[in-house]
C-alpha positions as CSV (number, residue, x, y, z in Angstrom):
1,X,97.1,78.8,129.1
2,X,95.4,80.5,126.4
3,X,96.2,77.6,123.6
4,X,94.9,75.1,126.0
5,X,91.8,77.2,126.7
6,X,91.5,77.4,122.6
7,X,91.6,74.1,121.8
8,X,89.3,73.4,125.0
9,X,86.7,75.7,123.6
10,X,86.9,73.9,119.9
11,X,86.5,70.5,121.7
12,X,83.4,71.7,123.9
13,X,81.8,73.5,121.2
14,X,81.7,70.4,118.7
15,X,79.5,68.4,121.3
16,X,77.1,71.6,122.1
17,X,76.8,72.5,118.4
18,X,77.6,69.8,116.0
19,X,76.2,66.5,117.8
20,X,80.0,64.7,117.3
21,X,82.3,63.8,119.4
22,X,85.5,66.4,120.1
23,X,88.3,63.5,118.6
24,X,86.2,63.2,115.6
25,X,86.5,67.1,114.8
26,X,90.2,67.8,115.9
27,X,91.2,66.1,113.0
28,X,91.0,66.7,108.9
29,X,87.8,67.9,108.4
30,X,85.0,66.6,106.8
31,X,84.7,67.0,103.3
32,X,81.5,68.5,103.0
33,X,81.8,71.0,106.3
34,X,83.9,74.5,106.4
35,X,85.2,75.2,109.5
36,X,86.7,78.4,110.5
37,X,88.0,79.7,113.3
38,X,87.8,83.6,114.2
39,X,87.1,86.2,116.7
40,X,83.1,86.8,116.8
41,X,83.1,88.2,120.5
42,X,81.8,91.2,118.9
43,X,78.4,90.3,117.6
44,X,76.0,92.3,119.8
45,X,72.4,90.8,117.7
46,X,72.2,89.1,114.3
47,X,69.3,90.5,113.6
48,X,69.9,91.8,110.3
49,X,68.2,95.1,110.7
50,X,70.3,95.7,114.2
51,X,73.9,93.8,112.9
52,X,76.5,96.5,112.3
53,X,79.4,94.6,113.7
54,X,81.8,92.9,111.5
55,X,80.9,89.0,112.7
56,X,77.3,89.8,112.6
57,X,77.2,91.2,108.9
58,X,79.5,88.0,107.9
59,X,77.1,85.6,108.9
60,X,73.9,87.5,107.5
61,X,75.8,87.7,104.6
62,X,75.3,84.1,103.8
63,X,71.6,84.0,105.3
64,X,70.5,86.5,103.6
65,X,70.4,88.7,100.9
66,X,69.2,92.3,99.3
67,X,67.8,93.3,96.3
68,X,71.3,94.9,94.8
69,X,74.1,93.1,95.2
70,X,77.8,93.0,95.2
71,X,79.9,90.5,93.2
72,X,82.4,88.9,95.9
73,X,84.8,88.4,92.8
74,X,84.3,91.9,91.5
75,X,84.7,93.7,94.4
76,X,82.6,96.7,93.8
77,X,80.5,95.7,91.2
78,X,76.7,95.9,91.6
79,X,75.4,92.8,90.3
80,X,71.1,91.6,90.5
81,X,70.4,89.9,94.0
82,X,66.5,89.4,94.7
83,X,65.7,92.3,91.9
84,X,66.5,91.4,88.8
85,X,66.5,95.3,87.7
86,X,66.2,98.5,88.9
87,X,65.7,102.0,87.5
88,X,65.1,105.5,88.9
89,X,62.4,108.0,87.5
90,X,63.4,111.5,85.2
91,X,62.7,113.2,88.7
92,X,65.6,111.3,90.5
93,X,63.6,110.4,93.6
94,X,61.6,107.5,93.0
95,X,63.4,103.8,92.3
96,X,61.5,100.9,91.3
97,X,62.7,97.6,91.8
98,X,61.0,94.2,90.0
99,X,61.4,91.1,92.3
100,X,62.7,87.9,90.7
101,X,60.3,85.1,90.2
102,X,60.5,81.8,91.8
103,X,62.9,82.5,95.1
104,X,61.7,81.1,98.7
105,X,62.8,82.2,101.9
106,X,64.0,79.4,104.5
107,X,60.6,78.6,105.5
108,X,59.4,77.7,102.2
109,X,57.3,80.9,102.0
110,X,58.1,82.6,98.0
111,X,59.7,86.0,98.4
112,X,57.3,88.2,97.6
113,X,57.7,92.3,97.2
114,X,55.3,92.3,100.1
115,X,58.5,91.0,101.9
116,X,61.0,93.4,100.1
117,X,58.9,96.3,101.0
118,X,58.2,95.1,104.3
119,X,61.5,94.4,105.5
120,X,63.0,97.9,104.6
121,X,59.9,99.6,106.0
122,X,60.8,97.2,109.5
123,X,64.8,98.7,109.4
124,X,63.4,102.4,109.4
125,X,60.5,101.4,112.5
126,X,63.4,99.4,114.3
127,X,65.6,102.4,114.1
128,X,68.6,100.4,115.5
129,X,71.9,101.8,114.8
130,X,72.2,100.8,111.0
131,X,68.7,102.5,110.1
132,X,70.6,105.4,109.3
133,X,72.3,103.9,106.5
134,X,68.4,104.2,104.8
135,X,66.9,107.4,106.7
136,X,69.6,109.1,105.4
137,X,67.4,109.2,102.1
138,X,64.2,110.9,104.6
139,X,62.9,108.0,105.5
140,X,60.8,108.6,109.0
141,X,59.2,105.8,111.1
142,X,55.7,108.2,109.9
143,X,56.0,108.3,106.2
144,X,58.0,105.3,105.5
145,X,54.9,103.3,104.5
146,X,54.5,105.5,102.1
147,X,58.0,105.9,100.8
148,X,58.2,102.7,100.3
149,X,55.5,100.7,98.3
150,X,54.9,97.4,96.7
151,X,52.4,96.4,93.6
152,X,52.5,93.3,91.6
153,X,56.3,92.1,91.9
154,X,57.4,95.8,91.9
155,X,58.7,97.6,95.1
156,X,58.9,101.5,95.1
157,X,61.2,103.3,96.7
158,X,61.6,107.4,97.2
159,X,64.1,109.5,98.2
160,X,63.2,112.6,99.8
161,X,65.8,114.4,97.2
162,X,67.9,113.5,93.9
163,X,70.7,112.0,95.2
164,X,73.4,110.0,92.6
165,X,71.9,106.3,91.6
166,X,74.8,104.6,92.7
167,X,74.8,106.3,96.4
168,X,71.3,104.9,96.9
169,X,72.1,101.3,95.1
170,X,75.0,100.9,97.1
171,X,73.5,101.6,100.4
172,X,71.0,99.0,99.2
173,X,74.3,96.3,99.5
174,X,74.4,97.2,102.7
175,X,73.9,94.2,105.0
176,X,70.8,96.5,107.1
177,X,68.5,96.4,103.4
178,X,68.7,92.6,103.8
179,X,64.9,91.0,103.1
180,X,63.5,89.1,105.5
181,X,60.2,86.4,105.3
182,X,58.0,88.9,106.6
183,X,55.0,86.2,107.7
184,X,57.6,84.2,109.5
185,X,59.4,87.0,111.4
186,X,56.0,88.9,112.2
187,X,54.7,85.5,113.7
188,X,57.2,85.7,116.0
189,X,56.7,88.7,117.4
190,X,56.8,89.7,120.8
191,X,55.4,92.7,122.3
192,X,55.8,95.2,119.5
193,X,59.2,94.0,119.1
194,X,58.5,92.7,114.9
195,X,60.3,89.7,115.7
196,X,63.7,91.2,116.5
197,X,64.0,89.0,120.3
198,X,63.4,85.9,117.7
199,X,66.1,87.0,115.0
200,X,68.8,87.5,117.4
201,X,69.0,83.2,117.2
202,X,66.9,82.4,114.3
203,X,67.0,83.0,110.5
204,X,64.9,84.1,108.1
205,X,66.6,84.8,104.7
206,X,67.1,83.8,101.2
207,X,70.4,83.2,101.7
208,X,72.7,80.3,100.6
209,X,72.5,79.4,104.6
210,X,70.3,78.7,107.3
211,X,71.4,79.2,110.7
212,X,71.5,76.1,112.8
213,X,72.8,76.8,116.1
214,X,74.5,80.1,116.9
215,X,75.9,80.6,120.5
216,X,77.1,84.3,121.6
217,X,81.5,84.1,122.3
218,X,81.4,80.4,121.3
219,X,80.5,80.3,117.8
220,X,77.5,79.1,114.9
221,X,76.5,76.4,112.2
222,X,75.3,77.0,109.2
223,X,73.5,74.4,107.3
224,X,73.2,75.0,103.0
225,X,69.8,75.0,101.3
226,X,68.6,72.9,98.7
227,X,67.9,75.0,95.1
228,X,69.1,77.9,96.1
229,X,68.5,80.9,93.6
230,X,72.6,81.7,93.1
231,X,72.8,77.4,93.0
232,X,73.7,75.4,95.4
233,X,76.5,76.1,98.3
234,X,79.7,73.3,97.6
235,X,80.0,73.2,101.3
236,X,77.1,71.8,103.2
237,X,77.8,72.8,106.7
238,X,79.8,76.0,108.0
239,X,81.3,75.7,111.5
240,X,82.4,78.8,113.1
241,X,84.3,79.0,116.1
242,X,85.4,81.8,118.3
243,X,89.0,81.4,118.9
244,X,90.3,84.4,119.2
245,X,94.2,84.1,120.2
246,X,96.1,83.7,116.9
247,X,99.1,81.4,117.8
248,X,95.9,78.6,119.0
249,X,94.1,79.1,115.4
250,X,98.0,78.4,113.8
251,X,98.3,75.4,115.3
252,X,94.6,74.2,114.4
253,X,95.3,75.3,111.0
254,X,98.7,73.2,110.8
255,X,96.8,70.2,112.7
256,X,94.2,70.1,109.7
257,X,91.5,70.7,112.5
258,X,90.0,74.3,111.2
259,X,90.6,75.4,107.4
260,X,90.5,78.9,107.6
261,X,91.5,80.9,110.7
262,X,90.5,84.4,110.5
263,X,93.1,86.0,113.8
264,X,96.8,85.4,112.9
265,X,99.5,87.8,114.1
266,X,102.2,88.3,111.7
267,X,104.5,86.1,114.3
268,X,102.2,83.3,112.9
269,X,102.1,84.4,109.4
270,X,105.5,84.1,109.4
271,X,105.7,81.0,111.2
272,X,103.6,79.5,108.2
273,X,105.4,80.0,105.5
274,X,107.0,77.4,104.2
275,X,104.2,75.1,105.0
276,X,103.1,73.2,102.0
277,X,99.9,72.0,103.6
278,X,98.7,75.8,104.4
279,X,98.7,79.1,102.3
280,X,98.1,82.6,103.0
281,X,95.4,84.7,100.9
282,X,95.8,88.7,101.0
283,X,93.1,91.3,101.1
284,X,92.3,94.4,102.0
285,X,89.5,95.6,104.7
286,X,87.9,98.9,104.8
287,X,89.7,101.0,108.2
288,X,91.9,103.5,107.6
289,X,94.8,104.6,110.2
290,X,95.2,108.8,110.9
291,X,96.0,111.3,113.1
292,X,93.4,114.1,113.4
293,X,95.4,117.4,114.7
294,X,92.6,119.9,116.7
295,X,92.8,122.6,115.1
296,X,91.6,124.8,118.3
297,X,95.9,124.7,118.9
298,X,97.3,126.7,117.2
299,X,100.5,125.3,116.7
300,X,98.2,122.1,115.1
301,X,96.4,124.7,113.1
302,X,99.9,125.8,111.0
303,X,99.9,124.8,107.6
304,X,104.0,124.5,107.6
305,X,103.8,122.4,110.9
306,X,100.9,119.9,109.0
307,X,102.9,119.3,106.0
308,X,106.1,118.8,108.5
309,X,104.4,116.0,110.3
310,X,103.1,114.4,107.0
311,X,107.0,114.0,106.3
312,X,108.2,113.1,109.0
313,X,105.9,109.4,109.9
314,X,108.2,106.4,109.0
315,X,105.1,104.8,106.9
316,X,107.0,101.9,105.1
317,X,109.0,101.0,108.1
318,X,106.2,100.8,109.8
319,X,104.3,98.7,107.6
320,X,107.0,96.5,107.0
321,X,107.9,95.5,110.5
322,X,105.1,96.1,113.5
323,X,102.5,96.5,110.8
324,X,103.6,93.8,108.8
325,X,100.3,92.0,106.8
326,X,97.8,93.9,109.2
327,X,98.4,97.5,107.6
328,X,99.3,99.0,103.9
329,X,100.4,102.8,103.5
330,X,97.4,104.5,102.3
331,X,97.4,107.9,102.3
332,X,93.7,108.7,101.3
333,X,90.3,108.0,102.9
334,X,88.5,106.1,100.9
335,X,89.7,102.6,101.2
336,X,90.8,100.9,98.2
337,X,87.5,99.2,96.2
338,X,85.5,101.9,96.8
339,X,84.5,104.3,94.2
340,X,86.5,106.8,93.3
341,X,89.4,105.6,95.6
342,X,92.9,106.7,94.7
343,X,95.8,104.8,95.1
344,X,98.3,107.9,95.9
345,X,101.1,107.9,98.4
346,X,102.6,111.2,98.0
347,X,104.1,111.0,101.3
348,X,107.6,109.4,102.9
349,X,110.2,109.6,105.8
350,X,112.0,112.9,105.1
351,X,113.4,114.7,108.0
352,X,115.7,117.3,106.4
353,X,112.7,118.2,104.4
354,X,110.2,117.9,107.8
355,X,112.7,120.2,109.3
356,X,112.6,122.8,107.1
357,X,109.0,123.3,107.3
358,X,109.3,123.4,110.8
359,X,111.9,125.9,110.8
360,X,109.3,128.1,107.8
361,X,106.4,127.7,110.5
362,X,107.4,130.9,112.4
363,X,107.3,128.8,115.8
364,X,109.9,128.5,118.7
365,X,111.3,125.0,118.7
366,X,110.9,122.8,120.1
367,X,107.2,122.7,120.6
368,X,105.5,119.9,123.4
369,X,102.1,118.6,121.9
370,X,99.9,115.9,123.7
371,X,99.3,112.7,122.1
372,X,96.2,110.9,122.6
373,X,97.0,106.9,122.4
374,X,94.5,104.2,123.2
375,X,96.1,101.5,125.5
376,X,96.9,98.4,122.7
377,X,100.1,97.3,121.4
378,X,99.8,98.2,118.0
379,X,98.4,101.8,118.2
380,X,101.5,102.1,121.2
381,X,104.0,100.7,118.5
382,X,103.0,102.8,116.1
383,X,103.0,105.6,118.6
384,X,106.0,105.1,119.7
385,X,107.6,105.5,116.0
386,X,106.1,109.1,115.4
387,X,107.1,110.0,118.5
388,X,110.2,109.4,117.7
389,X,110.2,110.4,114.1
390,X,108.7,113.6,115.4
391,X,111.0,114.8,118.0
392,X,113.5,114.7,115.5
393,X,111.7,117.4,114.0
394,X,111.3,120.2,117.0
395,X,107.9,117.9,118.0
396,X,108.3,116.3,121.3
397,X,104.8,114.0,121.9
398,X,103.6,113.7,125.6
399,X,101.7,110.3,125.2
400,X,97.8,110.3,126.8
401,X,97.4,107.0,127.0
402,X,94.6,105.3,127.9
403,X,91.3,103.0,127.2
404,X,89.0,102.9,123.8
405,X,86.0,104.7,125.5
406,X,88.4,107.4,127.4
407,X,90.1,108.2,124.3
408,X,87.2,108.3,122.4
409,X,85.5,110.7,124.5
410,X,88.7,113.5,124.5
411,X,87.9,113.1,120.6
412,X,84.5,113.8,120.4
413,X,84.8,116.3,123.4
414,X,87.2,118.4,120.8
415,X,89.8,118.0,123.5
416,X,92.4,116.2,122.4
417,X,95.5,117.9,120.9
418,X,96.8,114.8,118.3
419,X,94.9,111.7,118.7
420,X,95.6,108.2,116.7
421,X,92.1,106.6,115.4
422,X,91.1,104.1,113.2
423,X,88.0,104.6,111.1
424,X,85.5,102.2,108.9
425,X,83.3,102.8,106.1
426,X,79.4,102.0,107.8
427,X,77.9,101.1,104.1
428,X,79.8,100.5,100.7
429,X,79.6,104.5,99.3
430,X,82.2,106.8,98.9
431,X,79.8,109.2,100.7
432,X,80.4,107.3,104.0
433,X,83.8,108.8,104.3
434,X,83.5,112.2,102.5
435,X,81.1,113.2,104.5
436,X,82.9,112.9,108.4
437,X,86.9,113.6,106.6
438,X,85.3,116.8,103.9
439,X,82.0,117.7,105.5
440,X,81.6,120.0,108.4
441,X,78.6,121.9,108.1
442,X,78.9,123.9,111.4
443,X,81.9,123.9,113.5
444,X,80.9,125.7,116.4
445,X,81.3,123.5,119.9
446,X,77.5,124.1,120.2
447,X,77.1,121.7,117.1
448,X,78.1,118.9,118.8
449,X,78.3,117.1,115.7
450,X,80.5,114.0,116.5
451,X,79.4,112.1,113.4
452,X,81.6,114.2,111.6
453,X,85.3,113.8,112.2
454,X,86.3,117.3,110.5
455,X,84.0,118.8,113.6
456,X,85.8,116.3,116.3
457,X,89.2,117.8,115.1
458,X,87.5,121.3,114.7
459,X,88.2,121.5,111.3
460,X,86.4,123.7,109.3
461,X,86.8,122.4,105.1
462,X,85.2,125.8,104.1
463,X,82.2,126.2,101.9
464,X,84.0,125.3,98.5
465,X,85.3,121.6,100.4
466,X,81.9,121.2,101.8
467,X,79.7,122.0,98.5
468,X,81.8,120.1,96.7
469,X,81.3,117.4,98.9
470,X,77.3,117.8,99.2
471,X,77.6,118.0,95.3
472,X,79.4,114.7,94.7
473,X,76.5,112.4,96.9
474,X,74.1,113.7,94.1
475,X,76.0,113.3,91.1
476,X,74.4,111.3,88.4
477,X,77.2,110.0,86.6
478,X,79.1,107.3,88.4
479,X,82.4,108.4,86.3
480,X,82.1,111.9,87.0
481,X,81.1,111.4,90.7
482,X,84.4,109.0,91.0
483,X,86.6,112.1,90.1
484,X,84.9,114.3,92.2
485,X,85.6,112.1,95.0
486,X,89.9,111.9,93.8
487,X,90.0,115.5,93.8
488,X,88.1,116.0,97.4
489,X,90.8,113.3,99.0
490,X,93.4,115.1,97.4
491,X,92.4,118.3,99.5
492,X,92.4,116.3,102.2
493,X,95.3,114.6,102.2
494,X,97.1,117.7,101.3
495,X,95.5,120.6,103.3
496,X,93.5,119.6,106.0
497,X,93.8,118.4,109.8
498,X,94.3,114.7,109.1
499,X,97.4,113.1,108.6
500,X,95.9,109.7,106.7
501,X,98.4,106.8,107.0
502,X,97.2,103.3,106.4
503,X,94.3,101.2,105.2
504,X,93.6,97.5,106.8
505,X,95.5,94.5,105.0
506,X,93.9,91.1,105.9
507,X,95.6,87.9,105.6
508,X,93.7,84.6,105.9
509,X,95.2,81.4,106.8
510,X,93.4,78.7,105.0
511,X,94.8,74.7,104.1
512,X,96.0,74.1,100.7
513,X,92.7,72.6,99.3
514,X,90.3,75.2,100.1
515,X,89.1,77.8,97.2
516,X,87.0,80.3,96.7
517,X,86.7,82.3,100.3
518,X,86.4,85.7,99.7
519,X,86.6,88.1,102.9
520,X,85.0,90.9,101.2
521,X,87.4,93.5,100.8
522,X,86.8,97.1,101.8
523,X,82.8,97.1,100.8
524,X,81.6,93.8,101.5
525,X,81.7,90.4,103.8
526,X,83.0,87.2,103.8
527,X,81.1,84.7,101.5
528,X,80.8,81.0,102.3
529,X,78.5,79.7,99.5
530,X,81.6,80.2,97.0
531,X,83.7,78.3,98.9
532,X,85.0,74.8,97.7
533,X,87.4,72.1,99.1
């Protein structure tokens, strides 16, 4: 049922959105038209000031674009988007940015630092959820006109305290500092709204793309621009469709009917290879798998018993058979490609030596510790193997298992004695993740403090862990700050309530004759204007 639903969906959505007929797209594709096939059911606006989930940012991402960039080939390397330099003053506060010269918006209108200024102002008086990726830096719907300026082709920007350059350029990447045509977007405002109603199914960028059609669940078009400041797109149309089951995208992808598809399983991974006509492209993404223990148990709260459970998780089995493709062991927060990641895995399946620890931790064996599981098959699988792996260590796992939102709220409510999360960088810093794994400024329940996981786990880091984390968001130099960040996931890693397991693998199907797609790694999206065929 569900392939036949897929392919009815592709067939239905080439009539509403691309004015052919369904036989004339469920076969090769055109030459000069990109179609991909994905999962974008979790776009809740395209607005690029409001976009914080992962479909939404991919399509701004080729709409749009910000004044610092990063180099889809390079990933983490800041490269000039709309500003064609940047500096900070001696007092570390104020950042001045100098527009390019000759760059047009969608509508025709010339990017202006009117715009620049204007749009970044609009994220902080908006205050959807991604605005905090900017008022980190004291930006206040009340003094944000004045923190942020514009003269000439110049936009100024102020912090409300010296924090390090590259924390405050690579925020800037972030798809919420897109620049929007100001005029256009203002015109279409609705009451008080600065255009946001109109943005959730219009654009209004620079970008390499303009959205043509866009249809929540069902999918977009993207048409390329003419002269476009990075040169033209190769591909003139982008098709996006939301398929979501993985074994339908596999057999569109063998057919010749999608070229990329964005959802296989490693079943269908596998039941690739050996295909001439299709290859597989490898990347990383930016989630990390852990267990947090709460540390108000005081069993969870033993150092021995920590270190025991950190040998005794079956991390290469795992990743070689139910994680297979989806999942590499990584055994630090920060994802690889971000600053000051390390690529460390000090950790690996070692009973005898698990056992010991347990037997040095004082306790009465065997203990019974509750496991909090949400209800999917791969955080059940995995689960299931460190339950197993534990109990072979005087840990017997009684499995909670229930929804996202249920599981979610035992975590944040600090009541949870071993949950299994996932967690994603919100902008490309190694700030984002320091400061919820290292950072814990109070950790009394009256806090309440769920942004940071160390509180949700009621894990105090201490005031050395903490300053040292506060200190590395205001370092100046980017090689310094990059070891401050190796030695604070070391602590982690090795002495703290998290057990850190795996970072996200991704693994695009694409034909033979397309080049160029880049997904974006850990810190940025996919990119359609590199793409050839």
């Amino acid at each position: 049922m569900q392939l036949k639903q897929g392919f009815a969906r592709a067939a239905a959505l080439a009539v509403l959105m691309m004015g052919t007929s369904p036989m004339a797209l469920m076969a090769e594709t055109p030459a000069d038209t990109l179609v991909v096939a994905d999962a974008i059911d979790d776009i809740v606006s395209i607005d690029p000031h409001e976009a914080f989930e992962f479909s939404g940012v991919d399509l701004n991402n080729n709409t749009y674009d910000t004044l610092v960039e990063l180099d889809p080939a390079k990933p983490g390397e800041l490269v000039p988007g709309l500003a064609e330099s940047w500096s900070v003053a001696d007092d570390g506060m104020t950042y001045t940015f100098k527009i390019k010269s000759g760059i047009t918006f969608s509508s025709g209108n010339p990017l202006t630092a009117e715009d620049a200024a204007g749009s970044l102002r609009r994220v902080v008086k908006l205050n959807k959820t991604p605005a905090f990726i900017l008022t980190q830096f004291g930006l206040t719907p009340e003094n944000v006109d004045q923190m942020i300026t514009f003269e000439g082709d110049t936009v100024t920007l102020k912090t409300d305290k010296a924090y390090a350059p590259s924390f405050v350029y690579n925020c800037l990447t972030a798809g919420v500092a897109n620049i929007v045509d100001m005029k256009t977007v203002m015109a279409n405002e609705v009451d008080g709204d600065m255009g946001n109603a109109w943005l959730k199914a219009n654009s209004a960028g620079t970008g390499a793309y303009v959205l043509k059609s866009f249809k929540p669940n069902e999918g977009y078009v993207l048409e390329a621009r003419q002269g476009h400041w990075r040169g033209d797109a190769k591909i003139k149309n982008v098709f996006m469709q939301h398929i979501p089951e993985g074994a339908t995208e596999r057999l569109l992808l063998e057919k010749g009917d999608i070229d990329i598809a964005r959802e296989l399983t490693p079943t269908d991974l596998e039941g690739l290879s050996g295909n001439a006509d299709v290859k597989i492209q490898s990347d990383v993404g930016g989630q990390v798998y852990y267990l947090a223990l709460n540390q108000k148990k005081a069993e969870l709260a033993n150092p021995k018993v920590q270190e025991a459970m950190r040998w005794a998780i079956d991390y290469t089995g795992m990743q070689d058979s139910i994680l297979k493709g989806l999942w590499v062991v990584h055994q630090n927060f920060l994802p690889k490609g971000f600053l000051g990641s390390i690529d460390e895995n000090p950790y690996s399946l070692d009973i005898e030596k698990a056992k010991a620890l347990m037997a040095e931790s004082g306790l009465t064996l065997p203990i019974e510790i509750g496991f909090t599981v949400r209800n999917n098959q791969e955080r059940m699988d995995i689960a299931t193997s460190i339950q197993n792996t534990f109990a072979q260590i005087g840990i017997n796992l009684v499995l909670d298992v229930g929804d996202g939102a249920q599981g979610l709220a035992t975590y944040r409510g600090r009541l949870h004695d071993i949950t299994l999360q996932t967690w994603g960088p919100d902008y490309p810093d190694p700030h984002t993740n320091a400061s919820t794994f290292a950072l814990n400024p109070d950790n009394s329940d009256e806090a309440n403090a769920t942004g940071y996981l160390a509180w949700r786990t009621a894990w105090d880091p201490g005031a050395e862990l903490n300053a040292e984390t506060e200190a590395a968001v205001v370092e100046k130099d980017s090689a310094k700050r990059a070891e401050m960040y190796g030695d604070i996931q070391r602590k982690v890693r090795d002495n703290s309530a998290f057990v850190l397991m795996f970072q996200q693998a991704r693994q695009d199907g694409m034909r033979a004759n397309v080049s160029g797609f880049y997904a974006g790694g850990a810190t940025d999206s996919a990119s359609y204007w590199t793409v050839t065929k």
